[in-house]
PAMIGU-558529 format. One record per atom (N, C-alpha, C): residue number from 1; z, x, y. Coordinates in nm, 2 decimals. Atoms other than C-alpha are relative to their C-alpha. Last residue first. Layout:
<lopas>
> NUM|Z|X|Y
...
</lopas>
This chain:
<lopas>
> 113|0.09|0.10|-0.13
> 113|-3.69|3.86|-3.74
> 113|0.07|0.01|0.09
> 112|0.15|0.05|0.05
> 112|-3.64|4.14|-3.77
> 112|0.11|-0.12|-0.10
> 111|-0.03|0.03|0.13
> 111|-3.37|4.28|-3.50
> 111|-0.11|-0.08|-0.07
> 110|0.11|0.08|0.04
> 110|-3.41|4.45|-3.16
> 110|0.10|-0.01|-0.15
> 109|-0.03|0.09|0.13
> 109|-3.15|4.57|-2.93
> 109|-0.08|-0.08|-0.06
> 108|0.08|0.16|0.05
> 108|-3.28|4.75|-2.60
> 108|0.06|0.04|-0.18
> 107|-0.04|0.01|0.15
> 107|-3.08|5.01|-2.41
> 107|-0.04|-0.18|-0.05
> 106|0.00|0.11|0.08
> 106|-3.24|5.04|-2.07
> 106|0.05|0.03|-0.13
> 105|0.05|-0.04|0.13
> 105|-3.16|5.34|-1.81
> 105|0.03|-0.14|-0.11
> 104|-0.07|0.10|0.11
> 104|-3.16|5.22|-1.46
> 104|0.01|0.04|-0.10
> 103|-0.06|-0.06|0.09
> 103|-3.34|5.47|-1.20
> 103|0.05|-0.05|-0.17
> 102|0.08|-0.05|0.07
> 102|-3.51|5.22|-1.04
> 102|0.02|0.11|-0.06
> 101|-0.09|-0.10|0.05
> 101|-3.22|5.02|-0.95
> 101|-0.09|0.03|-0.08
> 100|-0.12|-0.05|-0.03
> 100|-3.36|4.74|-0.75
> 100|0.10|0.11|-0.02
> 99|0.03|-0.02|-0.14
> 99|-3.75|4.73|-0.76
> 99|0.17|0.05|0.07
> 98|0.03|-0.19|-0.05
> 98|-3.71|4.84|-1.12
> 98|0.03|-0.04|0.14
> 97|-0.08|-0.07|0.02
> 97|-3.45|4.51|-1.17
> 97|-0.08|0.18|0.01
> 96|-0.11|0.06|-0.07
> 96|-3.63|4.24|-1.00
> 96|0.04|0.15|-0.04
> 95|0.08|-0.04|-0.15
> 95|-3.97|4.34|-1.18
> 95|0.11|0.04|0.10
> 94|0.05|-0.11|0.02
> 94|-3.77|4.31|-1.53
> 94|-0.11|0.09|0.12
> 93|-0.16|-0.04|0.04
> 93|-3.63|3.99|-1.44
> 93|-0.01|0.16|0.04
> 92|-0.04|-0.05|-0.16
> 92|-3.99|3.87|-1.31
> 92|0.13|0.07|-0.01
> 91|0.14|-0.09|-0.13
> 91|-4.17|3.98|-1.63
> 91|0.05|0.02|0.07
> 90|0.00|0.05|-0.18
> 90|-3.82|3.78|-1.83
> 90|-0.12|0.15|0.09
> 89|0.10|0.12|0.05
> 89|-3.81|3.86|-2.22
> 89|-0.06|-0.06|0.14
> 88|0.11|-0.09|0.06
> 88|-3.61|4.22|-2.22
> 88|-0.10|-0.16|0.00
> 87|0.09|-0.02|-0.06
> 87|-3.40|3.99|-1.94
> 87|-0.12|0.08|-0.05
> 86|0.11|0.06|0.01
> 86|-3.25|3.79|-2.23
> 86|-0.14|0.06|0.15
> 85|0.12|0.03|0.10
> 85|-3.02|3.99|-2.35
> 85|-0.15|-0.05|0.08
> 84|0.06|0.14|-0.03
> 84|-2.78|4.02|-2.02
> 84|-0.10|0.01|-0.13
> 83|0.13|0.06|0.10
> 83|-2.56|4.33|-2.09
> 83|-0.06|-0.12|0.01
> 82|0.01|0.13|0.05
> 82|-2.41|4.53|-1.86
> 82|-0.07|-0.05|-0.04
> 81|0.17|0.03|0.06
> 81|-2.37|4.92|-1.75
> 81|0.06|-0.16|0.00
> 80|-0.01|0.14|0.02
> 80|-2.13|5.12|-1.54
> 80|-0.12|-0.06|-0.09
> 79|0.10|0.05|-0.05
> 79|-2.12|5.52|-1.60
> 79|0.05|-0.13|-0.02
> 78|0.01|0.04|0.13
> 78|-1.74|5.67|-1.55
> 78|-0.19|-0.07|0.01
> 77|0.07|-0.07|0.08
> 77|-1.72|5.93|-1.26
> 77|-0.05|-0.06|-0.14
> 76|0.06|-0.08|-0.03
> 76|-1.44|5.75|-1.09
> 76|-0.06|0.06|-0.10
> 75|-0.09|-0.12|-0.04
> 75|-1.32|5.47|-1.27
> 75|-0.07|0.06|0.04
> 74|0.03|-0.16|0.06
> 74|-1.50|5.17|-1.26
> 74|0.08|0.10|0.05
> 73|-0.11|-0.06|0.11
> 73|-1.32|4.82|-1.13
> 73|-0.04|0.16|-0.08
> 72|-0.13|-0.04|-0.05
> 72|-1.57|4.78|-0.86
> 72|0.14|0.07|-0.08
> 71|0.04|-0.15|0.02
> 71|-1.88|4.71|-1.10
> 71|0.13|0.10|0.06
> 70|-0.07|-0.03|0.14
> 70|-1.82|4.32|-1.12
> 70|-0.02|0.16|-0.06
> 69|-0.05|0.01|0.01
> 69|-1.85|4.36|-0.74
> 69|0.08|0.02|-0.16
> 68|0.03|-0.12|-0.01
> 68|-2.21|4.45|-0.74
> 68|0.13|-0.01|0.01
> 67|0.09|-0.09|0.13
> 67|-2.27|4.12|-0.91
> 67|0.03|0.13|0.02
> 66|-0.06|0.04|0.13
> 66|-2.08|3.90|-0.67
> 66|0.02|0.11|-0.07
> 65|-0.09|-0.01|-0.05
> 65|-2.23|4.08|-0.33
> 65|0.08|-0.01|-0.15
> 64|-0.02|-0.14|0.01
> 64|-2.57|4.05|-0.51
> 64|0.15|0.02|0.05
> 63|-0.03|0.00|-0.13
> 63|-2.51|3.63|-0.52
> 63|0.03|0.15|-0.05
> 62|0.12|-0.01|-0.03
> 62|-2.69|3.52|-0.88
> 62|0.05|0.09|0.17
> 61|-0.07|-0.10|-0.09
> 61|-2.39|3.58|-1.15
> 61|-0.15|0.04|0.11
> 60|0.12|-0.03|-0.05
> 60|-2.49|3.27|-1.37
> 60|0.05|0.10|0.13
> 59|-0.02|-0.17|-0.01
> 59|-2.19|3.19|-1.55
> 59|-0.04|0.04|0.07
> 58|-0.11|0.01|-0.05
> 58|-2.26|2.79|-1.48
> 58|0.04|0.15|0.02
> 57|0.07|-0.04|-0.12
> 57|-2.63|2.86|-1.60
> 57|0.18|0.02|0.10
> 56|0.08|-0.10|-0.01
> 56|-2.51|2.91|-1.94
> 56|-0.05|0.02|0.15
> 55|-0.10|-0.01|0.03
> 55|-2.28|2.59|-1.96
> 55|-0.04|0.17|0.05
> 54|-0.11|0.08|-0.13
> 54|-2.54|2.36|-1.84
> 54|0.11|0.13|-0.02
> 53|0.03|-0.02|-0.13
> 53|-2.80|2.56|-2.03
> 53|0.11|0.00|0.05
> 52|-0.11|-0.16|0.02
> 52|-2.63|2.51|-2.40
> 52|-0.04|0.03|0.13
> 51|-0.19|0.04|-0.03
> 51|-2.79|2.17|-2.40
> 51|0.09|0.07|-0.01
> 50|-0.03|0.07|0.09
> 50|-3.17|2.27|-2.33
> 50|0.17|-0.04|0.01
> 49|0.02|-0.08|0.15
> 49|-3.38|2.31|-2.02
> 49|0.10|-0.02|-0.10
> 48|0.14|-0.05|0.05
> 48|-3.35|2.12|-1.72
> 48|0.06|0.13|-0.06
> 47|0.01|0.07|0.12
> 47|-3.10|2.11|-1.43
> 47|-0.12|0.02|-0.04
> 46|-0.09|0.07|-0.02
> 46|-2.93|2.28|-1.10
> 46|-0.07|-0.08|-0.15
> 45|0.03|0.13|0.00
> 45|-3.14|2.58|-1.17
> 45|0.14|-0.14|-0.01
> 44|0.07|0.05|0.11
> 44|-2.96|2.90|-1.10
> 44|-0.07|-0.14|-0.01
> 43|-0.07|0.13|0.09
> 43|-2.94|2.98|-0.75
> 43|-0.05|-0.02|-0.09
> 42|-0.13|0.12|-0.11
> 42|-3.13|3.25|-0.58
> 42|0.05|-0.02|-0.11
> 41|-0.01|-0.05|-0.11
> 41|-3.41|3.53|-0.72
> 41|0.09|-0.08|0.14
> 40|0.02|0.12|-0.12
> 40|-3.34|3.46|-1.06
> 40|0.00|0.09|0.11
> 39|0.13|0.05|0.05
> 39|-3.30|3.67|-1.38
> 39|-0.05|-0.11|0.07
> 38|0.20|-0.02|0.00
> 38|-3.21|3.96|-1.28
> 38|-0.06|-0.14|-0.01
> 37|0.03|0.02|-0.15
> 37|-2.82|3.85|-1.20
> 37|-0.15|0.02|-0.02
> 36|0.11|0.04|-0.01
> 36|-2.80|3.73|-1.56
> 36|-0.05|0.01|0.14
> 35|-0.05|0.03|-0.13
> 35|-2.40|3.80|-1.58
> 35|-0.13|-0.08|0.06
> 34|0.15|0.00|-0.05
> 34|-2.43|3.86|-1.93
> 34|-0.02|-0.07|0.17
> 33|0.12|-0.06|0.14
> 33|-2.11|3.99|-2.09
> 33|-0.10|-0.03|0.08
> 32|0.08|0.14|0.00
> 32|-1.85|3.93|-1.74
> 32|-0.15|0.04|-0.08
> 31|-0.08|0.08|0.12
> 31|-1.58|4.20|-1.79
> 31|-0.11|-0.13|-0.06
> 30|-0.04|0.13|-0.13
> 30|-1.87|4.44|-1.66
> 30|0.07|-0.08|-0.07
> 29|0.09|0.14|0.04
> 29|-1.88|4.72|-1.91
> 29|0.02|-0.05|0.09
> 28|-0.03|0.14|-0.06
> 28|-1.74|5.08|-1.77
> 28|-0.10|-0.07|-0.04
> 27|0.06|0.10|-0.11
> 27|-1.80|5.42|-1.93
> 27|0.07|-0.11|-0.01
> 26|0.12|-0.08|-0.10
> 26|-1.66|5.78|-2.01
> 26|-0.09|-0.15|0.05
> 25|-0.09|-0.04|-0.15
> 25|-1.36|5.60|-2.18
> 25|-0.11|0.09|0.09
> 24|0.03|-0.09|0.01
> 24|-1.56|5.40|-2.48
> 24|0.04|0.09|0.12
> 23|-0.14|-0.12|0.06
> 23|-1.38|5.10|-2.55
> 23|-0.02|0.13|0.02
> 22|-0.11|0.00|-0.11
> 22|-1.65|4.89|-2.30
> 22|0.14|0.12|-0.04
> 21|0.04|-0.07|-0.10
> 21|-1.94|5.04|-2.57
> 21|0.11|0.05|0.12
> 20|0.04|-0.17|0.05
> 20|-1.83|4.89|-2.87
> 20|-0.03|0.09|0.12
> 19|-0.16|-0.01|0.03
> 19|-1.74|4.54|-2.71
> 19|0.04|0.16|-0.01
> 18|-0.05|0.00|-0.14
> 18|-2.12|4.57|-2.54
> 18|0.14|0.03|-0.03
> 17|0.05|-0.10|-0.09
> 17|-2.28|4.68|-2.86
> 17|0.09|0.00|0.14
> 16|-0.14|-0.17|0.11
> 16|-2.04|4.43|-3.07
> 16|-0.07|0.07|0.07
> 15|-0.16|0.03|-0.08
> 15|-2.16|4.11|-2.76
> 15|0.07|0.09|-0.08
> 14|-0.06|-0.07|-0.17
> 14|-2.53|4.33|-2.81
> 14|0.12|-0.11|0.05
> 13|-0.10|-0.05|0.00
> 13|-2.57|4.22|-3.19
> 13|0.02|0.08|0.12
> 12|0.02|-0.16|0.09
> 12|-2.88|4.10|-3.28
> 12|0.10|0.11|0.06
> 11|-0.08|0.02|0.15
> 11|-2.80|3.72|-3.18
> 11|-0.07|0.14|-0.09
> 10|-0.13|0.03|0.01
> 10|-3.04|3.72|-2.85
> 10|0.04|-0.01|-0.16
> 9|-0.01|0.19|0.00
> 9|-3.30|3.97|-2.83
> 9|0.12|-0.03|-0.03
> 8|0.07|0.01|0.16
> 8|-3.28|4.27|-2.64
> 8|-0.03|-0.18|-0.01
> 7|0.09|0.06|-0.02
> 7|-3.11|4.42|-2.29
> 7|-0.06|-0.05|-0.19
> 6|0.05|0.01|0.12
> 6|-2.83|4.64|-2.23
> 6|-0.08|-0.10|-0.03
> 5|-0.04|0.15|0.10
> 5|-2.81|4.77|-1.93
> 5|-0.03|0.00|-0.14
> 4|0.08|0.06|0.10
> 4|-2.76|5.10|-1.74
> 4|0.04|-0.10|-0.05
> 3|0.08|-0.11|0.03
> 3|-2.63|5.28|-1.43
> 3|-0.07|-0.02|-0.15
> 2|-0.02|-0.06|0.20
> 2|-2.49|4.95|-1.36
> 2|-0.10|0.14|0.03
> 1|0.10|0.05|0.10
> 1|-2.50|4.87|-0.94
> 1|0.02|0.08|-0.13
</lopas>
């Protein structure tokens, strides 16, 4: 599991935070930017909601085995993290993720507007 994420709103610059970060030799990114395992407790929705979904749910990294997999590649001793934006916006996301790695350390990305 990540020893931290990155979290915010979308289009305030966590895919350069995440790029910026993976270069950094004391930690590991997940190759896969937003993997969104928080933000479901199964399967993504099979349909419904806008016309970037289909494409967005397809990514959708929901099966813990998967998820704890894109963490494997870490070198020893390095910390893991990954960035999903949109769980700073998700109650259940954000329930999902103390109950699982209540440790976690968050790095949140804000921008005005």
């Amino acid at each position: 599991m990540p020893d931290f994420l990155v979290i915010g709103a979308p289009k305030a610059g966590t895919t350069a935070l995440h790029a910026a970060l993976a270069r950094h030799p004391g930690l590991y990114m997940s190759a896969v930017k937003e993997p969104k395992f928080f933000l479901s407790d199964g399967p993504p929705p099979a349909k419904g909601g806008g016309p970037g979904d289909a494409l967005t749910w397809r990514e959708h990294i929901w099966r813990r085995p998967e998820y704890e997999a894109l963490f494997d590649p870490a070198p020893a001793g390095t910390l893991r993290g990954e960035s999903t934006p949109l769980y700073l916006y998700d109650r259940a996301a954000m329930r999902r993720i103390r109950e699982t790695i209540p440790g976690v350390r968050l790095i949140v990305v804000l921008r005005d507007p």
